[in-house]
C-alpha positions as CSV (number, residue, x, y, z in Angstrom):
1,X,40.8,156.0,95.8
2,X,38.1,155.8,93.4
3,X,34.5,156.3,93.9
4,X,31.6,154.7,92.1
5,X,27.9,155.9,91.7
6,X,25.7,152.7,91.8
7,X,22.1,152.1,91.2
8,X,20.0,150.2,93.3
9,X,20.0,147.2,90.4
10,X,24.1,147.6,89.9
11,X,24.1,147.1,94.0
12,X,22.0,144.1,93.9
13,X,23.6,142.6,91.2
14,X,27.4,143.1,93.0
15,X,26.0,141.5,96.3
16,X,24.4,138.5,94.8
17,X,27.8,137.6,92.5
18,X,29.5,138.2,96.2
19,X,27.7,136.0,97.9
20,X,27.6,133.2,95.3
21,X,31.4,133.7,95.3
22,X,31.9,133.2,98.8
23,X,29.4,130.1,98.5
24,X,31.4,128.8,96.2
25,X,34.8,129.4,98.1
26,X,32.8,127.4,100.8
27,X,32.6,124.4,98.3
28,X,28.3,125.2,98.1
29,X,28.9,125.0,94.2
30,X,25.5,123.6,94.0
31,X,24.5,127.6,94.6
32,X,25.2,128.2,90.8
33,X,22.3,126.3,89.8
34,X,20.2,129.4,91.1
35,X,21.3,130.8,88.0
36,X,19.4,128.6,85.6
37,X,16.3,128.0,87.8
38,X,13.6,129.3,84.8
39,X,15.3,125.7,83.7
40,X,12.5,122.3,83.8
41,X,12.7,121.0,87.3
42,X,14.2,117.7,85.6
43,X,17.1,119.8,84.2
44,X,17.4,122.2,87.3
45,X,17.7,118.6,89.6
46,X,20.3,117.3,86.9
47,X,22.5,120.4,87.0
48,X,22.3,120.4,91.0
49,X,23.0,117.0,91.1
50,X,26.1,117.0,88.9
51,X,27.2,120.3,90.3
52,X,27.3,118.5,93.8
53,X,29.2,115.4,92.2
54,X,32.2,118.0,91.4
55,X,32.3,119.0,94.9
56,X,35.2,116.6,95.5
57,X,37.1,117.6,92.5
58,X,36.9,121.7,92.8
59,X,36.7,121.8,96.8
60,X,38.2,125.3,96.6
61,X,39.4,126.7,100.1
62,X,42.7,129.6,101.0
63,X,44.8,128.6,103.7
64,X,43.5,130.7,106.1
65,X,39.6,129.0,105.6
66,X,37.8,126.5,107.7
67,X,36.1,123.5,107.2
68,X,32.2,124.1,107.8
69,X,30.5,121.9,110.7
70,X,28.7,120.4,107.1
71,X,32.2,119.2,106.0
72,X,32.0,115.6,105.6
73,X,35.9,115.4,106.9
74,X,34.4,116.8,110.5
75,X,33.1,113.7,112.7
């Protein structure tokens, strides 16, 4: 086992790439666009928008995931 020392920065920076992950894995892609919010609100929009038109094509689950009470295949 290894053991790393972590600044306060290094842990903030771990747990916000961990939780965009798991947003994505949850098929909230649109999450990325946090990234590039210094961006002009008509560019920011843009990127969410298109982000959330690829939710379709890169729905990304594992087998052992469930569909969200958001998922638009849950009546």
């Amino acid at each position: 086992m290894a053991n790393l020392e972590l600044n306060d920065e290094q842990l903030k920076v771990i747990s916000k790439a961990c939780e965009l992950l798991s947003r994505i894995y949850m098929g909230q892609i649109e999450e990325v666009a946090l990234l590039f919010s210094d961006l002009p609100e008509e560019q920011y929009q843009q990127l969410v928008d298109t982000l959330k038109s690829l939710k379709p094509i890169i729905k990304v689950t594992s087998k052992q995931s469930n569909s969200g009470i958001r998922d638009e295949s849950i009546p």
